[in-house]
Backbone as a printed PyTorch tensor [residue, N CA C, xyz], in Angstrom:
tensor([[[  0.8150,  -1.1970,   0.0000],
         [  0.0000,   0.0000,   0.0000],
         [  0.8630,   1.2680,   0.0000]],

        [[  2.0030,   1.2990,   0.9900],
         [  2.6080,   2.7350,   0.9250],
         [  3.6200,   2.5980,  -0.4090]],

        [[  3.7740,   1.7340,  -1.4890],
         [  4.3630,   2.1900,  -2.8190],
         [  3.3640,   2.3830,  -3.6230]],

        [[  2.2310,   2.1060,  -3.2540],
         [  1.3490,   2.4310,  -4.2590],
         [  0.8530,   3.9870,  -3.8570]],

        [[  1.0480,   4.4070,  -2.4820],
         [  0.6510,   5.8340,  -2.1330],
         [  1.7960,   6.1620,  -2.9830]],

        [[  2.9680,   6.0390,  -2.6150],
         [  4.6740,   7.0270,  -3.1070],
         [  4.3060,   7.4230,  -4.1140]],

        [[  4.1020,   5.8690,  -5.5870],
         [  3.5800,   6.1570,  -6.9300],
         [  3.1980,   6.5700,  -7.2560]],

        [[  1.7790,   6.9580,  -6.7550],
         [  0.5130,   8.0470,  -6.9410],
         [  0.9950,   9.0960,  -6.4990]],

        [[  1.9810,   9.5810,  -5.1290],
         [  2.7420,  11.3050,  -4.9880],
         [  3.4480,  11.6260,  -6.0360]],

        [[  4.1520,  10.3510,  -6.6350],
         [  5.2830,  11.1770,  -7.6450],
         [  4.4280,  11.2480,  -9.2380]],

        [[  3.7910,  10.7110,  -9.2710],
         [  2.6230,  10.9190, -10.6430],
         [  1.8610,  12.1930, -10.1780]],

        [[  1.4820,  12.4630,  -9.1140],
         [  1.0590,  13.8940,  -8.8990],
         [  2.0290,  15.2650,  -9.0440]],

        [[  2.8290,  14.6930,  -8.7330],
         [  4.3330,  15.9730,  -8.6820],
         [  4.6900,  15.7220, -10.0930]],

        [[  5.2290,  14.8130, -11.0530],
         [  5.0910,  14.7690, -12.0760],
         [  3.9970,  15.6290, -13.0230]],

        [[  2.6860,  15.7380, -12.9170],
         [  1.8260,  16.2280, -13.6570],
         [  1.9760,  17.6450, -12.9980]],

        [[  3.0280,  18.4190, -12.3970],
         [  2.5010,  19.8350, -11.7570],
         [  3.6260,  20.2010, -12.3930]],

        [[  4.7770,  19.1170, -12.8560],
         [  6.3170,  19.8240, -12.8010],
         [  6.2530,  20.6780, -13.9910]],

        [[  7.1250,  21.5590, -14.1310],
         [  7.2280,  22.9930, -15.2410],
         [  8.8300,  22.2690, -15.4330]],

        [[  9.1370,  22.3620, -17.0450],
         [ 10.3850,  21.7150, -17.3450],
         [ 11.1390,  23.1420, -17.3180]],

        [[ 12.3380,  23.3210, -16.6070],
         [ 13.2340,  24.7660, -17.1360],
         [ 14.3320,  24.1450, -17.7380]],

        [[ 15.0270,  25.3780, -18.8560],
         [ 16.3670,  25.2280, -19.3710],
         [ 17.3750,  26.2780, -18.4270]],

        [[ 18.7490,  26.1240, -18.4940],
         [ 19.6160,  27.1650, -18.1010],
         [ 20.3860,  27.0430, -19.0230]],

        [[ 21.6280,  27.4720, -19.0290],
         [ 22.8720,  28.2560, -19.9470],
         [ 24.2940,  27.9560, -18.9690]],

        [[ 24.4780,  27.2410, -19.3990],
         [ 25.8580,  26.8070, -19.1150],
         [ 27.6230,  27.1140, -19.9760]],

        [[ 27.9880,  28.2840, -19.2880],
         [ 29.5190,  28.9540, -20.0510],
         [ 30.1720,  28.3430, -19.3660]],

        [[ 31.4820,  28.8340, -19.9720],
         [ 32.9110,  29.0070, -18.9030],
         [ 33.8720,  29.1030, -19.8890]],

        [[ 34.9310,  29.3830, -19.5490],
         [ 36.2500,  29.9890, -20.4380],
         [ 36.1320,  30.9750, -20.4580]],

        [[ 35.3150,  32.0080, -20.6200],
         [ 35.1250,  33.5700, -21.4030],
         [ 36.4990,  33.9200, -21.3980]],

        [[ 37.4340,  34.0190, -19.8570],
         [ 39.4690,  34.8500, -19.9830],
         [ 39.2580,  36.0120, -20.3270]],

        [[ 38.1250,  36.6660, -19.8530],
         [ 38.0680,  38.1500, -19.9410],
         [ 39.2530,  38.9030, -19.2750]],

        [[ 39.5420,  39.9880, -20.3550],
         [ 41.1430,  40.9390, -19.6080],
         [ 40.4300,  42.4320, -19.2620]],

        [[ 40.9630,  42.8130, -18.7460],
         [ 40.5500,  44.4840, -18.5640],
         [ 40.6000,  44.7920, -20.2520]],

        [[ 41.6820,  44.9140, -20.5010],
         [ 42.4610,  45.1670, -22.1720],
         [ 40.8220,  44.9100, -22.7150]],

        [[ 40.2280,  44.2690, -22.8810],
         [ 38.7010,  43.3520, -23.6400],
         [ 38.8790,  42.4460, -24.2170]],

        [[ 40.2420,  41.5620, -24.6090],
         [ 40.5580,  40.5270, -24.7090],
         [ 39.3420,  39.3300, -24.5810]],

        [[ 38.7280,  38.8360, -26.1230],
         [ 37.8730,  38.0190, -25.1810],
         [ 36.1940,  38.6320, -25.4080]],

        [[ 36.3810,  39.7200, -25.8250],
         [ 35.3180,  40.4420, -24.9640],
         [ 33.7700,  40.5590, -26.3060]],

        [[ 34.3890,  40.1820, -27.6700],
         [ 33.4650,  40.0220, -28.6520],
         [ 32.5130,  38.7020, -28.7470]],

        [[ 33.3970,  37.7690, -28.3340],
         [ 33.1070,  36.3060, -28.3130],
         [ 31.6710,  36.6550, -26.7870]],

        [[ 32.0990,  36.6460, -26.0230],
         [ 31.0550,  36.5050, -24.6440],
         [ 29.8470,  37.7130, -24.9800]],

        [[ 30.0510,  38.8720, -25.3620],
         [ 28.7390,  39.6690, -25.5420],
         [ 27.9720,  39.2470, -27.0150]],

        [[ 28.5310,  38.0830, -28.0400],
         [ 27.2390,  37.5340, -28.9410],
         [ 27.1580,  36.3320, -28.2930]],

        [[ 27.9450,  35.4300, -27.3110],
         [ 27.4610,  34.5640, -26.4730],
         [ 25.9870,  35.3800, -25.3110]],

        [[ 26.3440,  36.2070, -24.5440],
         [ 24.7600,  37.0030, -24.0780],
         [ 23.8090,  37.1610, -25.0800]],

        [[ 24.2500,  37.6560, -26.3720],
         [ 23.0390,  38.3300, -27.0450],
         [ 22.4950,  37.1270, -27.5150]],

        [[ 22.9250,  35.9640, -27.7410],
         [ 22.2620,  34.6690, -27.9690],
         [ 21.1400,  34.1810, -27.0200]],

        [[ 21.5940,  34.5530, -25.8310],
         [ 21.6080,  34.1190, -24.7810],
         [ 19.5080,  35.0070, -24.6010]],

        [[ 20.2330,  36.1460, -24.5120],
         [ 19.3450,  36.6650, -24.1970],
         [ 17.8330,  36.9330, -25.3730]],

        [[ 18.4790,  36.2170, -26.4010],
         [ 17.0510,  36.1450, -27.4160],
         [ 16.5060,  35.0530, -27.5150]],

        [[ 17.0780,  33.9710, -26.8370],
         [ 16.5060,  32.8550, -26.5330],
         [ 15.0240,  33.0810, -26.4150]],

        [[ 14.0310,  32.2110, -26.5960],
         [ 12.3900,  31.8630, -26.3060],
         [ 12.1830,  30.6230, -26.4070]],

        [[ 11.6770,  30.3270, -25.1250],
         [ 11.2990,  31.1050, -24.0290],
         [ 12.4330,  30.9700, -23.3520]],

        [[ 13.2700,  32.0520, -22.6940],
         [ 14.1890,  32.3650, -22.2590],
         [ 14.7260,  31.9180, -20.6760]],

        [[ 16.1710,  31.1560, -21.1320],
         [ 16.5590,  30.0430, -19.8230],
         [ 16.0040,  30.5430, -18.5220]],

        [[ 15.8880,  29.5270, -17.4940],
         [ 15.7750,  30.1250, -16.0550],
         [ 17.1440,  31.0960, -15.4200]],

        [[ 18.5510,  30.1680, -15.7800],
         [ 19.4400,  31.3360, -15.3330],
         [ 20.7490,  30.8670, -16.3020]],

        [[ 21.6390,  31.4760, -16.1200],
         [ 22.9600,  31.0330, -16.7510],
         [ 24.1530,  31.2300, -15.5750]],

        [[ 24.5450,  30.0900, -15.7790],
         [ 25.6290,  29.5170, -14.6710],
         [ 27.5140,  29.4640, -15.4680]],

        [[ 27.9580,  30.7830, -14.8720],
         [ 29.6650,  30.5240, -15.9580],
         [ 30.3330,  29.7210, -14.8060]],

        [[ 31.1160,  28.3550, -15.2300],
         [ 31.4280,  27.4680, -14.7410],
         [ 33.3000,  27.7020, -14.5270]],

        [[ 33.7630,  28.9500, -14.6870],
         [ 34.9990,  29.1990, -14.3030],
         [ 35.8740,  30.2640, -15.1550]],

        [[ 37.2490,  30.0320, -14.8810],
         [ 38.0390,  31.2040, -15.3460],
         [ 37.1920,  32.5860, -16.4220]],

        [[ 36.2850,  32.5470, -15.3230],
         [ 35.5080,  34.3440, -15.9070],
         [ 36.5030,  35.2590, -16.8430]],

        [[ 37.6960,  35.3070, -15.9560],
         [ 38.7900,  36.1080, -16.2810],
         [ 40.1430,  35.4400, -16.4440]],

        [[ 40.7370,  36.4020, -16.9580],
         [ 42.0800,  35.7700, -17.7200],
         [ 43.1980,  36.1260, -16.3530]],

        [[ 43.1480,  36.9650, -15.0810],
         [ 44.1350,  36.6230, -14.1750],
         [ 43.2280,  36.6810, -12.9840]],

        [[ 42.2990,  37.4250, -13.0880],
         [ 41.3920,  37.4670, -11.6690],
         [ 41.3160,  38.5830, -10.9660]],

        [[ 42.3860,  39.7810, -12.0760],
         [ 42.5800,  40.8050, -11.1370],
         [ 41.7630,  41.9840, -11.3610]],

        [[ 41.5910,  43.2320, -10.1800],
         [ 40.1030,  44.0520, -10.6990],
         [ 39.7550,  44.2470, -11.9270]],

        [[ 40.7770,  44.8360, -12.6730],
         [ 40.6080,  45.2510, -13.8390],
         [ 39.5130,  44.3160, -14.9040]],

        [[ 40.2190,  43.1620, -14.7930],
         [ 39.3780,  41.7310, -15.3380],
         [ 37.9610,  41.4420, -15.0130]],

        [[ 38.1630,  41.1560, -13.7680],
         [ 36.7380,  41.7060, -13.0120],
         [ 35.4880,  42.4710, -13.3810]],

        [[ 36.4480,  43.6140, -12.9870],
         [ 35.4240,  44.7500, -14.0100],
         [ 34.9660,  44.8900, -15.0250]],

        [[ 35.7020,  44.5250, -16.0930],
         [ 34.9520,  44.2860, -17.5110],
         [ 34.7500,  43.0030, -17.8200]],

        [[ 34.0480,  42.4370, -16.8980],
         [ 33.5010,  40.7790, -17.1900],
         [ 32.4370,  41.5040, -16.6550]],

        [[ 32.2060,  41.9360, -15.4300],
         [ 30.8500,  42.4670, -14.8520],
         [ 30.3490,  43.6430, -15.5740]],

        [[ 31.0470,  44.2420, -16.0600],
         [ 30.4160,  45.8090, -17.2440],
         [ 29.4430,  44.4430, -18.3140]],

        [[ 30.4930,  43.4490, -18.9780],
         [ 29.9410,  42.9780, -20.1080],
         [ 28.5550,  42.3940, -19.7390]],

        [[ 29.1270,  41.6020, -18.4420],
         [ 27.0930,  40.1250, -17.9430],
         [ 26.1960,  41.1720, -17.4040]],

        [[ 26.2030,  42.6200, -17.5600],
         [ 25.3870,  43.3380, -16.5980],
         [ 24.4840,  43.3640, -18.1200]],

        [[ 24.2930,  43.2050, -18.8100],
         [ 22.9810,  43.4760, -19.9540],
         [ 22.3970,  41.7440, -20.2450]],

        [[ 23.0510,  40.9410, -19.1810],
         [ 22.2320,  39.5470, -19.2150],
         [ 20.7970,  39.4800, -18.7080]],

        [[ 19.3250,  39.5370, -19.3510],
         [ 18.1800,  39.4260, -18.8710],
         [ 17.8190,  38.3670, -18.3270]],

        [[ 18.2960,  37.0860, -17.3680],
         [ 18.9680,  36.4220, -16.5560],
         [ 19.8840,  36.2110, -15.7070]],

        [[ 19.3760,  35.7840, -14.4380],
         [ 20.2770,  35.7010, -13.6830],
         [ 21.0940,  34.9820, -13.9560]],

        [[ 22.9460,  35.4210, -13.5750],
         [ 24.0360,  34.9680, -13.6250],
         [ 24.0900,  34.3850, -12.2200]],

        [[ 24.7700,  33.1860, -12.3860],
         [ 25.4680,  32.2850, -10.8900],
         [ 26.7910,  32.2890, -11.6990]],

        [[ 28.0440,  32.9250, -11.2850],
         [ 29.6160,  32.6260, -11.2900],
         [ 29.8430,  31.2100,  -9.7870]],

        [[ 30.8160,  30.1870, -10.8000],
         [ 31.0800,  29.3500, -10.0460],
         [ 32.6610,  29.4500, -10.0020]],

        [[ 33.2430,  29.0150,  -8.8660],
         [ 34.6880,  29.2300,  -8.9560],
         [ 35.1890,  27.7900,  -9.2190]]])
C-alpha cells in the first residue's frame, strides 16, 4: 500500500512539474584590455534572445584571464545586460 501511495505522490508531482532550461559557459578569460570580450557579448546576445528564455545562466569558471580588478570589471560591465540571472562558479 505505501508504494502504491509514493507512486501516486510522484505521478502527482510529475503532472505539476514545469520543465526549465539554463545556460551553461565558462572559459570567457576576460582581460581588462577586452581581450575576449566580442566572443562573450554575442554569447549574451544569444543568450538573451533565446524563447522562451533560460531560467538562469551559470559561468562554470576562469571568468577572467588573471582574476585581477581590472578583469573583473569588464567581465561584470559585459554580464550586466544579461536578462537572466548569472550564478559565477569558482
Amino acid at each position: 500500500m505505501k508504494r502504491v501511495l509514493l507512486f501516486l505522490a510522484l505521478l502527482l508531482l510529475a503532472a505539476f512539474a514545469q520543465a526549465f532550461t539554463f545556460v551553461q559557459i565558462s572559459d570567457t578569460h576576460i582581460t581588462g584590455s577586452g581581450a575576449h570580450e566580442d566572443n562573450l557579448r554575442a554569447i549574451i546576445g544569444e543568450i538573451n534572445a533565446m524563447s522562451p528564455p533560460p531560467a538562469f545562466v551559470v559561468c562554470t569558471g576562469d571568468m577572467t584571464e588573471t582574476g585581477r580588478p581590472p578583469d573583473i570589471k569588464k567581465y561584470q560591465e559585459i554580464t550586466k545586460v544579461l536578462k537572466v540571472p548569472l550564478y559565477n562558479v569558482l
